[in-house]
N, C-alpha and C positions, 0 to 999 in steps of 0.2 A: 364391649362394643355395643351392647344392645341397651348399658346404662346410658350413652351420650346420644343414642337415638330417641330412646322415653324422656328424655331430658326436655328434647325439641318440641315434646305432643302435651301440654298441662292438661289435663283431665280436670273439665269441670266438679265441682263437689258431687252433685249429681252423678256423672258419668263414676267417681270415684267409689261412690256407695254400689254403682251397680254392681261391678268389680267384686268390691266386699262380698256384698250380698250374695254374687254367685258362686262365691269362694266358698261361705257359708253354707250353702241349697248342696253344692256337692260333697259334703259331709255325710248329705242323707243318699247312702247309695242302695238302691235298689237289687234284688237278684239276677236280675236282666243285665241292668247297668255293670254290675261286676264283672261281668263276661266283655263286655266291651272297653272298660274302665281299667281292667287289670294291668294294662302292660307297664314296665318299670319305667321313670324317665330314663330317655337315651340317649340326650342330645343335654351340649352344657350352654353354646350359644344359641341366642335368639337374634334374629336382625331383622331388617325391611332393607328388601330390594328392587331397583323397577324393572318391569314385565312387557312383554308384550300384552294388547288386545286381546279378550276369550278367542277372537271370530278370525284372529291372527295367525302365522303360525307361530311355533314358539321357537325363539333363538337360546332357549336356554338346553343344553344335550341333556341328552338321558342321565350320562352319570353324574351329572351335576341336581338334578333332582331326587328328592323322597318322594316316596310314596303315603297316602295320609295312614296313619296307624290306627285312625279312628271311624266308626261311621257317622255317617251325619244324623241318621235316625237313632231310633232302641228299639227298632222290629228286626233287628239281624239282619237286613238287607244291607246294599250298597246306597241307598236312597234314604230319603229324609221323608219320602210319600210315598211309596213306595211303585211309585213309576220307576222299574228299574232298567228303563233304557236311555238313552240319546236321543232323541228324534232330530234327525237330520233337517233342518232347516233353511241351510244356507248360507252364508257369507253375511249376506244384503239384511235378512230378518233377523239371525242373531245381534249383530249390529244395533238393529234399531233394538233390538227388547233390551241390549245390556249400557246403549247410550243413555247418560243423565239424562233426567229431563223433572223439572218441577211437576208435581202432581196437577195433573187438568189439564196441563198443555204439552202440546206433540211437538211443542220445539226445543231445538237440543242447543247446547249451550253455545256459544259462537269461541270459545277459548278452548284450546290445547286438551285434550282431557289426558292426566299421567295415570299409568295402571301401574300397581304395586302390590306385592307378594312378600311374601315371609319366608325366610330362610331357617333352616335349623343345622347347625354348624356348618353355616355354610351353602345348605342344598336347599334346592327351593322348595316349598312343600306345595304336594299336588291336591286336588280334592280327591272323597274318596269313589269315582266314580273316572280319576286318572286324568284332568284337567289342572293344568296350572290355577293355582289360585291366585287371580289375580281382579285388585276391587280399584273401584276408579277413587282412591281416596286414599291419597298418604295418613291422612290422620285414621281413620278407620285402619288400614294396614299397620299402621304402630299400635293401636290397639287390639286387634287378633293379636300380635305380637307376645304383648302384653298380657295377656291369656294365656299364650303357652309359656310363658317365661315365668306365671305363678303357678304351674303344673309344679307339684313337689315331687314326690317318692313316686308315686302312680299317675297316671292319665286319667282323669277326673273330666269326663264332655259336658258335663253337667256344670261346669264351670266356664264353658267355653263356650256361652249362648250368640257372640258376635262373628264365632268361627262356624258355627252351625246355621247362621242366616246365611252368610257369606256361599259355603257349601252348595246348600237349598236352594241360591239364586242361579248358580252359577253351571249345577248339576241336574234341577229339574223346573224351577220355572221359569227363564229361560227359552228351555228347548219343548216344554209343555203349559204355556201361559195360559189356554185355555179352560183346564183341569184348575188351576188355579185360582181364573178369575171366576168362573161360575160357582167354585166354594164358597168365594168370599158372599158373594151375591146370594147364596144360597140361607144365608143371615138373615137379609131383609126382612123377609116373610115373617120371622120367628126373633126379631130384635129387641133384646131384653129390655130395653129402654124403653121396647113401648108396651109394657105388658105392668098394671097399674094396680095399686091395691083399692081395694072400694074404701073413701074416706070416711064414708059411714060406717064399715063395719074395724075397718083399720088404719086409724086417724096416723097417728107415729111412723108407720112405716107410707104414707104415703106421702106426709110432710116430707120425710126424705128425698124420695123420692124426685120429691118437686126442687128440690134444693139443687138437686142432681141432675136430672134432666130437663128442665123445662126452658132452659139456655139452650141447650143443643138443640133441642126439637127448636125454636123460635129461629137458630142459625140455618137449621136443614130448608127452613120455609121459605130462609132468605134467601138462598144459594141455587134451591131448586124448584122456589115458587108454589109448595106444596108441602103441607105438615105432615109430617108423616101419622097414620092412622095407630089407633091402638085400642087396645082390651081393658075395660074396666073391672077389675074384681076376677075373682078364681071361675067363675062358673064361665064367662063371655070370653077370657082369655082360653077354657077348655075348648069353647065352642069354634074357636077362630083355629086353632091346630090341628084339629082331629081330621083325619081322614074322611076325600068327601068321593061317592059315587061319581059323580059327575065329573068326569077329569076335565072337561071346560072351565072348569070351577076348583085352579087348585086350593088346596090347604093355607093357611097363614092369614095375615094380618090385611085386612083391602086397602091397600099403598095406591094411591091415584097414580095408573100408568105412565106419565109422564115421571114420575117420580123414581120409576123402576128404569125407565127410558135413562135418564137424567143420573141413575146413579150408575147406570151399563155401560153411558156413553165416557165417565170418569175411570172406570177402573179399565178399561181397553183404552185409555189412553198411558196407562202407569207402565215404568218401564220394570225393566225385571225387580230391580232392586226393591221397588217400594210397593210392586207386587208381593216382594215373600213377606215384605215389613208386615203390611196392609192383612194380608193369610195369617202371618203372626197373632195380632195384635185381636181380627175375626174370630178366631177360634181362644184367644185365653178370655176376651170380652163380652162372648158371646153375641156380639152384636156390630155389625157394617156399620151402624151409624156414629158408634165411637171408635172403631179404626178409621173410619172418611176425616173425621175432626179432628184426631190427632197429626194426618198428614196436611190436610187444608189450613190454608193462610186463613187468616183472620179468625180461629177457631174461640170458641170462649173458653177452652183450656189451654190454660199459660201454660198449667203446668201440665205433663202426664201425670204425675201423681193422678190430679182432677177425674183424668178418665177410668187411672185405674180404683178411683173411691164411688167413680158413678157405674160401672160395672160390677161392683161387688155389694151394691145398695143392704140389697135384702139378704142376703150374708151374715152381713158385719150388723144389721139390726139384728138379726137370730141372736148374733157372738152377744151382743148387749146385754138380750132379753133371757138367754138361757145359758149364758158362759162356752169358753170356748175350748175345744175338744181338742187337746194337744194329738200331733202326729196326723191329723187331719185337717181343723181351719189353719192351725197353723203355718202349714205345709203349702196349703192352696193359696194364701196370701203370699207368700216367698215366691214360690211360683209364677202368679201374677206379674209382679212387681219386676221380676228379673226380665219376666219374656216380654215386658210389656215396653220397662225401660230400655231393655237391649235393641227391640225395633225402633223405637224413636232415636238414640243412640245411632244407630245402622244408618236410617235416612238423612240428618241431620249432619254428619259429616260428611256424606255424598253433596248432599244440596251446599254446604258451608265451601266443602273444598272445589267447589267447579262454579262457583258464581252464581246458583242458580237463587 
């Protein structure tokens, strides 16, 4: 059953490699992950079925549901952040955080939105935090799918990075978007893309550099009327971090407040979904300004590859300069690429399958 359904969803080449690739990263299991990773496969069908709404109640009984066998994090909690509760919001704001909506704009799409979940022989599977899993995206839905239906002998989460956004959205941002969005923002300040090699003392890696960012920073000026500020060289990039007395005067990078304005007034407008993308994409790239351009229209990355080669700049010049250290660079790029691809993946089927 679950072949004539993967039939209907062709996985771009892209979308294809991620797949692989995560297939691949879950091979490297961890001692933590073992513990969460262990359990035997138990189920022989995979399907996509349709749901109610998160903010709905759900028509589907108890005993027609599973419960999730995995956690969405690797800190042993039931969370992916370790927010481990629900915060009651409401009918009306759940709603609004888990309805589509293109990044920038607060309006929601004028078409039908269908929500869809995964069945495992049958029973629909729950998040693991005891909510239907249910994502506004049949294509993304055959995908999670598709993830559990490449689980072999064992439960492998680490292969299951579209079931883990999905989770995360659905389980805490969500119902804690706050905690969320200040993460993300909490990048600006410290945004790798703007922190520069002195070309005088290191010509190569800052030609990189420039190769790499100097599109985005010219898109950011376009978008929000102000370049984003940055650190020249190791000692002024010291000088812009450190801890200062005067807490009028935080720490970071001096961003023209409007630019802080301007990029606060963008992520409080993001719905849940491109919120967790967005938190994704912050934390493997170390930087807001190449999770904002990955989700913005007109970005000067076609491709994500792009952002995840201008995020690893001085990296991948070390790997050059001094070769590269198996089990560790090699690791951190896999990494990258899967949680990076997976977000863009995540939003891109939301936004394709609702019109947006």
């Amino acid at each position: 059953m679950m072949q004539s359904v993967v039939k209907s969803f062709r996985l771009s080449s892209r979308s294809q490699r991620l797949l692989n690739t995560s297939a691949a990263c879950s091979e490297k299991v961890t001692s933590r992950d073992t513990r969460l990773a262990g359990r035997l496969r138990f189920y022989k069908e995979v399907d996509v079925t349709d749901v109610s709404a998160p903010w709905q109640e759900s028509e589907v009984k108890l005993d027609d549901t599973i419960a999730s066998p995995i956690s969405a994090g690797v800190d042993g909690s039931d969370s992916a952040s370790g927010v481990k509760y629900l915060q009651d919001l409401g009918s009306s704001q759940l709603e609004y955080m888990l309805s589509p909506r293109r990044p920038g704009s607060v309006d929601t799409t004028d078409s039908p939105i269908g929500w869809f979940g995964v069945t495992l022989d049958g029973k629909t599977l729950k998040t693991p935090m005891g909510q239907t899993l249910s994502v506004p995206s049949q294509s993304l839905a055959i995908a999670i799918a598709a993830e559990w239906d490449a689980q072999e002998k064992y439960l492998k989460p680490a292969g299951m990075p579209l079931m883990t956004l999905a989770c995360t959205t659905l389980d805490q941002v969500a119902h804690n978007p706050q905690v969320y969005r200040q993460e993300c923002l909490n990048f600006l300040p410290t945004d790798t893309t703007c922190f520069w090699a002195d070309p005088t003392t290191d010509r190569g890696l800052h030609r990189r550099q420039t190769e790499a960012w100097k599109d985005l920073h010219d898109f950011v000026e376009k978008k929000f009327r102000h370049a984003p500020a940055y650190a020249m060289g190791t000692n002024e990039g010291m000088i812009m971090v450190r801890k200062r007395e005067n807490r009028n005067k935080p720490s970071g990078l001096p961003h023209n407040q409007e630019l802080f304005d301007s990029a606060t007034e963008w992520t409080f407008a993001l719905d849940a979904w491109h919120l967790a993308a967005l938190s994704s994409m912050c934390s493997q790239g170390k930087s807001f300004l190449l999770g904002w351009a990955v989700l913005e229209s007109g970005s000067p990355f076609k491709e994500v590859r792009q952002a995840i080669e201008a995020s690893r700049v001085e990296e991948e010049f070390q790997i050059s300069s001094w070769g590269l250290v198996e089990g560790g660079h090699d690791y951190d790029r896999l990494n990258c690429s899967i949680q990076m691809n997976s977000a863009e993946v995540f939003s891109k089927a939301i936004l394709l399958d609702n019109e947006l």
